[in-house]
C-alpha distance (Angstrom), angle and dihedral (degrees) to the residues before:
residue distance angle dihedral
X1 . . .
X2 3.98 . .
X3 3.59 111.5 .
X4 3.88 110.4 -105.4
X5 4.19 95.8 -130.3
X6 3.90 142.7 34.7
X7 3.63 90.5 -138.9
X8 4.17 131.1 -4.0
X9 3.65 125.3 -170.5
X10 3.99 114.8 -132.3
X11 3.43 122.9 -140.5
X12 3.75 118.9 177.4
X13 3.41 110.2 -176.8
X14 3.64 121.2 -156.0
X15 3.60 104.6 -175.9
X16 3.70 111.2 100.9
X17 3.53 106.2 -132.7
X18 4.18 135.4 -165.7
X19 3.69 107.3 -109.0
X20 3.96 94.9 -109.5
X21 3.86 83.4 57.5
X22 3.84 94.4 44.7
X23 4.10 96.6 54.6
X24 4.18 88.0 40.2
X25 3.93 83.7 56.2
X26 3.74 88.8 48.2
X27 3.52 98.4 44.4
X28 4.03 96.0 43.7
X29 4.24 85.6 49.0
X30 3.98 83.6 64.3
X31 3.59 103.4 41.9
X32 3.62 88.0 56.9
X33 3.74 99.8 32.7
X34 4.04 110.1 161.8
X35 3.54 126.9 -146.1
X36 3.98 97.3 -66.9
X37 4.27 140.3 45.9
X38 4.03 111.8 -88.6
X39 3.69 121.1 -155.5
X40 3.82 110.4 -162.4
X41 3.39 117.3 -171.2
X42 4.10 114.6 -155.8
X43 3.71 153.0 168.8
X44 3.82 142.8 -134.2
X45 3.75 126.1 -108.0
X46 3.95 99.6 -147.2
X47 3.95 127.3 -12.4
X48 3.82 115.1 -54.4
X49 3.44 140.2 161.5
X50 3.79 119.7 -142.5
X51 3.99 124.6 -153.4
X52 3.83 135.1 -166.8
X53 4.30 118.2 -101.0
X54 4.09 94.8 -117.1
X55 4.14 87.9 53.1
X56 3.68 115.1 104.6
X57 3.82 116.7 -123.8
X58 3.62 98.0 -140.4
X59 3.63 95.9 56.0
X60 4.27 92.0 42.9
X61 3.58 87.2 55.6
X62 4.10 89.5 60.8
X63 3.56 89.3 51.1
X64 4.04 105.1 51.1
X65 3.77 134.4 67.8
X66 3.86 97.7 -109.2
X67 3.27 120.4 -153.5
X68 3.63 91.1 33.7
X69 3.75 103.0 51.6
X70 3.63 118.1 41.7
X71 3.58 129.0 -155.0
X72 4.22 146.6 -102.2
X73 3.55 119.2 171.0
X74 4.30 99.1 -143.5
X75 4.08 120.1 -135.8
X76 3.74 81.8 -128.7
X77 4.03 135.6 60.6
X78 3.81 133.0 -116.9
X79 3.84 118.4 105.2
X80 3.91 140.0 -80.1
X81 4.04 115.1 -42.1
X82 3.51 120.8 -169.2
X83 4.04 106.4 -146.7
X84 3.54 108.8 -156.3
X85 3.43 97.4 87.9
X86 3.75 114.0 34.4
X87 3.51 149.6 74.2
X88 3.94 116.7 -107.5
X89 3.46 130.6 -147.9
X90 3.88 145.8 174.8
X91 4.09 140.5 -160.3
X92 3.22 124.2 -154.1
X93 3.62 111.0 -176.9
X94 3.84 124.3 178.1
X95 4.22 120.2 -123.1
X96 3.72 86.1 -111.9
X97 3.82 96.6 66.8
X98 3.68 117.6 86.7
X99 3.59 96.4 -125.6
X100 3.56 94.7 64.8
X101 3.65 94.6 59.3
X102 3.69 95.5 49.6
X103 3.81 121.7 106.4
X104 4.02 106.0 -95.4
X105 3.89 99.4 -102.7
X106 3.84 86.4 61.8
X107 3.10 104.5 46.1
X108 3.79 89.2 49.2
X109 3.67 95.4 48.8
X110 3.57 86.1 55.2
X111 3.71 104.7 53.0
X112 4.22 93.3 41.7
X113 3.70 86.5 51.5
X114 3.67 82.8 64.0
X115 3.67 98.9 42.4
X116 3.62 86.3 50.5
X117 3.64 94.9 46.2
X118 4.24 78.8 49.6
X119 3.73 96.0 59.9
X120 3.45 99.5 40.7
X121 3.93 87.6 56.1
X122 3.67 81.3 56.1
X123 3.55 94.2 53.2
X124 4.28 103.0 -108.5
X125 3.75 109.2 119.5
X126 3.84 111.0 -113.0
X127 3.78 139.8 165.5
X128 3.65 137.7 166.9
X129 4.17 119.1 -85.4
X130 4.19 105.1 -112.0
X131 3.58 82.5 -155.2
X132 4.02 162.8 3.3
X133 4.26 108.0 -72.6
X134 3.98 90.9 -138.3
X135 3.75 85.6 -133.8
X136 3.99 108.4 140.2
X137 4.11 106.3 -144.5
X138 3.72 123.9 113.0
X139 4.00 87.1 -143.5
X140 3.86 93.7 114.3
X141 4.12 96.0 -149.5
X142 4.00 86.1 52.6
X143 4.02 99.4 51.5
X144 4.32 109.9 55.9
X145 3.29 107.9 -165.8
X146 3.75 133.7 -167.6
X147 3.98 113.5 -59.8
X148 4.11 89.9 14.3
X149 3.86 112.4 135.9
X150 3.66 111.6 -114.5
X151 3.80 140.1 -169.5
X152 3.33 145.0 -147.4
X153 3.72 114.4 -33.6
X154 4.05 91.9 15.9
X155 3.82 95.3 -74.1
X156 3.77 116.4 147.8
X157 3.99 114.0 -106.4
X158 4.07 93.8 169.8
X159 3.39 139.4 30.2
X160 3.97 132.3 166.4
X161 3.71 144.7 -165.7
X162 4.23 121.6 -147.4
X163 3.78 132.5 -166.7
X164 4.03 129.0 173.4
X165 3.61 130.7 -155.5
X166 3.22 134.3 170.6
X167 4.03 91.6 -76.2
X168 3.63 94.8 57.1
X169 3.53 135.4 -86.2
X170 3.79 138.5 -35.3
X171 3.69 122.4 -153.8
X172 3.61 116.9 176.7
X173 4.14 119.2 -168.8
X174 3.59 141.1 -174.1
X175 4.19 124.5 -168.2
X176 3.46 105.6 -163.0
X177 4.28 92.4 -165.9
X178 3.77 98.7 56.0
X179 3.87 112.1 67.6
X180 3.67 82.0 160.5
X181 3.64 142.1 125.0
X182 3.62 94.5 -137.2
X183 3.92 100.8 66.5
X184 3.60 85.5 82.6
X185 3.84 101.1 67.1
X186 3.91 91.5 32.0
X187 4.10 94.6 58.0
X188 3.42 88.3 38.1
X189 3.65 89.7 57.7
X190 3.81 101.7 43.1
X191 3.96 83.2 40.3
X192 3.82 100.3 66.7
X193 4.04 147.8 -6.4
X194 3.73 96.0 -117.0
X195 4.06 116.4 30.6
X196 3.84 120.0 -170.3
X197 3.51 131.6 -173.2
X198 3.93 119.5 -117.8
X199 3.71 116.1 -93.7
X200 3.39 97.1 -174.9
X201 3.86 147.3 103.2
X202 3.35 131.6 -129.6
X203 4.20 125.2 -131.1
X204 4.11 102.7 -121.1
X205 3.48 87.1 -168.5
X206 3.46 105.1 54.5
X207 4.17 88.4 39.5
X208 3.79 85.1 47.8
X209 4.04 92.8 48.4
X210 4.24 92.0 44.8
X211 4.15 86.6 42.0
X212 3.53 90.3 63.9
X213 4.13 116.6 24.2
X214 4.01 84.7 45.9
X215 3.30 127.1 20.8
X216 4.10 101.5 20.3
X217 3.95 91.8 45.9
X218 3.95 119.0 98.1
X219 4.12 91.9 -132.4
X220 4.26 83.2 62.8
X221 3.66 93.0 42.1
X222 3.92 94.0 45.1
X223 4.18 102.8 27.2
X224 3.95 88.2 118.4
Protein backbone atom coordinates (compact mmCIF):
# COMPACT_ATOMS: atom_id res chain seq x y z
CA UNK A 1 0.00 0.00 0.00
CA UNK A 2 1.41 3.65 -0.70
CA UNK A 3 2.56 5.22 2.31
CA UNK A 4 0.04 7.94 3.47
CA UNK A 5 2.89 10.96 3.99
CA UNK A 6 6.24 12.36 2.55
CA UNK A 7 7.49 12.93 5.91
CA UNK A 8 5.67 12.44 9.63
CA UNK A 9 7.05 13.56 12.81
CA UNK A 10 6.97 10.84 15.73
CA UNK A 11 6.23 11.62 18.98
CA UNK A 12 6.08 8.86 21.52
CA UNK A 13 5.13 10.09 24.55
CA UNK A 14 5.99 8.37 27.64
CA UNK A 15 4.37 10.29 30.22
CA UNK A 16 1.24 8.66 31.32
CA UNK A 17 -1.23 11.19 31.38
CA UNK A 18 -5.07 11.57 32.99
CA UNK A 19 -7.45 11.53 30.17
CA UNK A 20 -8.41 15.36 30.49
CA UNK A 21 -4.62 15.90 30.02
CA UNK A 22 -4.31 13.39 27.13
CA UNK A 23 -7.20 15.06 24.75
CA UNK A 24 -5.74 18.82 25.87
CA UNK A 25 -2.34 17.43 24.49
CA UNK A 26 -4.14 16.30 21.41
CA UNK A 27 -6.07 19.19 20.86
CA UNK A 28 -3.10 21.82 21.56
CA UNK A 29 -0.80 19.45 18.90
CA UNK A 30 -3.50 20.64 16.23
CA UNK A 31 -3.95 24.11 16.99
CA UNK A 32 -0.40 24.55 16.51
CA UNK A 33 0.20 22.00 13.85
CA UNK A 34 3.71 22.74 11.98
CA UNK A 35 4.46 22.18 8.56
CA UNK A 36 4.27 18.21 8.66
CA UNK A 37 1.79 15.07 10.15
CA UNK A 38 2.81 14.02 13.91
CA UNK A 39 2.04 10.65 15.22
CA UNK A 40 2.25 10.64 19.04
CA UNK A 41 2.06 7.64 20.59
CA UNK A 42 0.76 7.80 24.48
CA UNK A 43 -0.46 6.26 27.62
CA UNK A 44 -3.11 6.61 30.35
CA UNK A 45 -2.52 7.74 33.87
CA UNK A 46 -5.26 5.59 35.72
CA UNK A 47 -8.23 3.57 34.08
CA UNK A 48 -10.49 5.60 31.77
CA UNK A 49 -12.80 5.15 29.25
CA UNK A 50 -12.91 7.57 26.34
CA UNK A 51 -16.15 8.34 24.15
CA UNK A 52 -16.81 10.10 20.81
CA UNK A 53 -18.31 14.13 20.90
CA UNK A 54 -21.85 13.22 19.06
CA UNK A 55 -22.41 10.30 21.94
CA UNK A 56 -24.88 11.12 24.54
CA UNK A 57 -23.67 10.98 28.16
CA UNK A 58 -26.64 9.51 29.62
CA UNK A 59 -26.71 6.58 27.47
CA UNK A 60 -22.49 6.04 27.83
CA UNK A 61 -22.97 5.95 31.37
CA UNK A 62 -25.38 2.67 30.93
CA UNK A 63 -22.83 1.12 28.98
CA UNK A 64 -19.48 1.42 31.21
CA UNK A 65 -18.33 -0.09 34.47
CA UNK A 66 -18.54 3.11 36.62
CA UNK A 67 -16.64 3.45 39.26
CA UNK A 68 -13.96 1.60 37.65
CA UNK A 69 -13.58 3.36 34.36
CA UNK A 70 -13.74 6.99 34.33
CA UNK A 71 -14.65 9.19 31.65
CA UNK A 72 -13.31 11.82 28.64
CA UNK A 73 -15.62 13.04 26.25
CA UNK A 74 -13.06 13.09 22.79
CA UNK A 75 -13.09 16.29 20.27
CA UNK A 76 -13.57 13.60 17.72
CA UNK A 77 -16.34 10.76 17.02
CA UNK A 78 -16.21 6.95 17.00
CA UNK A 79 -17.76 5.05 19.95
CA UNK A 80 -16.91 4.01 23.62
CA UNK A 81 -13.13 2.71 24.20
CA UNK A 82 -12.20 1.18 27.22
CA UNK A 83 -8.34 2.21 27.87
CA UNK A 84 -6.86 -0.22 29.99
CA UNK A 85 -5.85 -2.38 27.54
CA UNK A 86 -4.78 -0.70 24.36
CA UNK A 87 -2.42 1.18 22.57
CA UNK A 88 -3.35 4.93 21.81
CA UNK A 89 -2.53 6.96 19.12
CA UNK A 90 -3.05 10.41 17.43
CA UNK A 91 -2.64 12.23 13.79
CA UNK A 92 -2.16 15.40 13.40
CA UNK A 93 -2.08 16.27 9.89
CA UNK A 94 -1.66 19.84 8.56
CA UNK A 95 -4.55 21.50 5.97
CA UNK A 96 -1.92 21.36 3.35
CA UNK A 97 -1.71 17.55 3.15
CA UNK A 98 -4.04 15.83 0.89
CA UNK A 99 -5.40 13.59 3.34
CA UNK A 100 -6.88 16.17 5.30
CA UNK A 101 -8.99 17.42 2.59
CA UNK A 102 -10.35 14.12 1.65
CA UNK A 103 -13.93 13.11 2.48
CA UNK A 104 -13.72 11.04 5.93
CA UNK A 105 -14.08 7.44 4.53
CA UNK A 106 -10.83 8.12 2.61
CA UNK A 107 -8.95 9.40 4.71
CA UNK A 108 -9.79 6.59 7.11
CA UNK A 109 -9.22 3.89 4.69
CA UNK A 110 -5.97 5.30 4.25
CA UNK A 111 -4.57 5.55 7.68
CA UNK A 112 -6.05 1.75 8.81
CA UNK A 113 -4.43 0.46 5.74
CA UNK A 114 -1.37 1.52 7.46
CA UNK A 115 -2.17 0.33 10.83
CA UNK A 116 -2.96 -2.84 9.27
CA UNK A 117 0.04 -2.93 7.21
CA UNK A 118 1.69 -2.07 11.02
CA UNK A 119 0.45 -5.16 12.69
CA UNK A 120 1.02 -7.44 10.17
CA UNK A 121 4.78 -6.29 10.22
CA UNK A 122 4.45 -7.25 13.75
CA UNK A 123 3.22 -10.50 13.02
CA UNK A 124 -0.90 -10.25 14.15
CA UNK A 125 -3.04 -10.93 11.15
CA UNK A 126 -4.98 -7.78 10.11
CA UNK A 127 -6.97 -6.45 7.18
CA UNK A 128 -9.24 -3.67 6.50
CA UNK A 129 -13.30 -4.11 7.37
CA UNK A 130 -15.21 -4.16 3.64
CA UNK A 131 -18.00 -3.01 5.58
CA UNK A 132 -20.29 -1.75 8.64
CA UNK A 133 -21.05 -5.08 11.18
CA UNK A 134 -24.84 -3.96 11.61
CA UNK A 135 -24.31 -4.59 15.26
CA UNK A 136 -26.17 -1.72 17.32
CA UNK A 137 -23.82 -0.95 20.61
CA UNK A 138 -22.01 2.25 21.17
CA UNK A 139 -19.06 0.07 22.77
CA UNK A 140 -16.55 0.95 19.98
CA UNK A 141 -14.44 -2.59 20.15
CA UNK A 142 -17.99 -4.40 19.76
CA UNK A 143 -19.37 -2.45 16.53
CA UNK A 144 -16.55 -2.83 13.28
CA UNK A 145 -17.35 -0.63 10.98
CA UNK A 146 -16.32 -0.10 7.41
CA UNK A 147 -12.41 0.53 6.98
CA UNK A 148 -11.77 -0.81 10.81
CA UNK A 149 -8.75 -3.20 11.05
CA UNK A 150 -9.78 -6.58 11.98
CA UNK A 151 -8.27 -9.89 13.07
CA UNK A 152 -8.59 -13.20 12.96
CA UNK A 153 -12.11 -14.41 12.93
CA UNK A 154 -13.50 -10.74 11.95
CA UNK A 155 -12.97 -9.23 15.41
CA UNK A 156 -12.10 -5.56 15.52
CA UNK A 157 -8.28 -4.82 16.43
CA UNK A 158 -8.55 -0.86 15.51
CA UNK A 159 -10.85 1.63 15.52
CA UNK A 160 -10.51 5.57 15.18
CA UNK A 161 -12.27 8.81 15.62
CA UNK A 162 -11.49 12.11 13.10
CA UNK A 163 -12.37 15.78 13.35
CA UNK A 164 -11.21 18.83 10.99
CA UNK A 165 -10.97 22.37 11.67
CA UNK A 166 -9.73 24.88 10.09
CA UNK A 167 -5.98 23.80 11.09
CA UNK A 168 -6.21 20.49 9.63
CA UNK A 169 -7.35 17.34 10.71
CA UNK A 170 -7.43 15.29 13.91
CA UNK A 171 -7.56 11.61 13.89
CA UNK A 172 -7.44 9.96 17.10
CA UNK A 173 -6.86 5.86 17.25
CA UNK A 174 -6.80 3.13 19.57
CA UNK A 175 -5.40 -0.72 18.68
CA UNK A 176 -6.64 -2.76 21.18
CA UNK A 177 -4.00 -5.95 20.13
CA UNK A 178 -0.72 -4.10 20.42
CA UNK A 179 0.08 -3.13 24.08
CA UNK A 180 3.47 -2.85 22.72
CA UNK A 181 6.26 -0.53 22.42
CA UNK A 182 6.95 -1.37 18.96
CA UNK A 183 3.71 -0.02 17.22
CA UNK A 184 5.34 3.19 17.30
CA UNK A 185 8.25 2.59 14.86
CA UNK A 186 6.09 0.11 12.73
CA UNK A 187 3.13 2.84 11.94
CA UNK A 188 5.56 5.23 11.64
CA UNK A 189 7.15 3.26 9.01
CA UNK A 190 4.14 2.16 6.96
CA UNK A 191 2.91 5.85 7.65
CA UNK A 192 5.50 7.83 5.67
CA UNK A 193 8.92 7.78 3.51
CA UNK A 194 10.89 9.90 5.86
CA UNK A 195 9.91 9.64 9.79
CA UNK A 196 11.40 12.11 12.31
CA UNK A 197 11.23 12.25 15.81
CA UNK A 198 9.54 15.34 17.55
CA UNK A 199 11.81 18.10 18.54
CA UNK A 200 9.49 20.00 20.13
CA UNK A 201 8.01 21.19 23.49
CA UNK A 202 4.86 21.27 24.63
CA UNK A 203 3.03 24.59 26.44
CA UNK A 204 1.96 23.13 30.13
CA UNK A 205 0.07 26.02 30.54
CA UNK A 206 -2.00 26.13 27.77
CA UNK A 207 -2.48 22.00 28.11
CA UNK A 208 -3.12 22.70 31.78
CA UNK A 209 -5.75 25.65 30.97
CA UNK A 210 -7.67 23.31 27.98
CA UNK A 211 -7.33 20.12 30.61
CA UNK A 212 -9.46 21.77 32.90
CA UNK A 213 -12.06 24.57 31.34
CA UNK A 214 -12.81 21.78 28.56
CA UNK A 215 -12.27 18.53 28.81
CA UNK A 216 -12.07 18.04 32.87
CA UNK A 217 -15.29 20.26 33.42
CA UNK A 218 -18.78 18.48 33.93
CA UNK A 219 -20.60 20.96 31.18
CA UNK A 220 -17.85 19.14 28.48
CA UNK A 221 -18.38 15.81 29.89
CA UNK A 222 -22.28 16.17 30.01
CA UNK A 223 -23.05 18.89 26.92
CA UNK A 224 -25.18 16.07 25.15
Amino acid sequence: MPVVFERLVVWRDRTPRPGPENMAVDEWLLETAADAPLLRVYDWEGDWASFGYFLRFGEVRRQVDLPVLRLVRRLTGGGIVDHRGDRTYTLVVPRHEEIANLRGAESYRRIHGAVAEALAEMGIMASLVKSDSGENSELCFENPVQWDVAGTRGRKLAGAGQRRTRKGLLHQGSVAAAKLDGLTGHLGKALARVVEPWQGELNPEAVEELAGTRYGSPEWLRRR
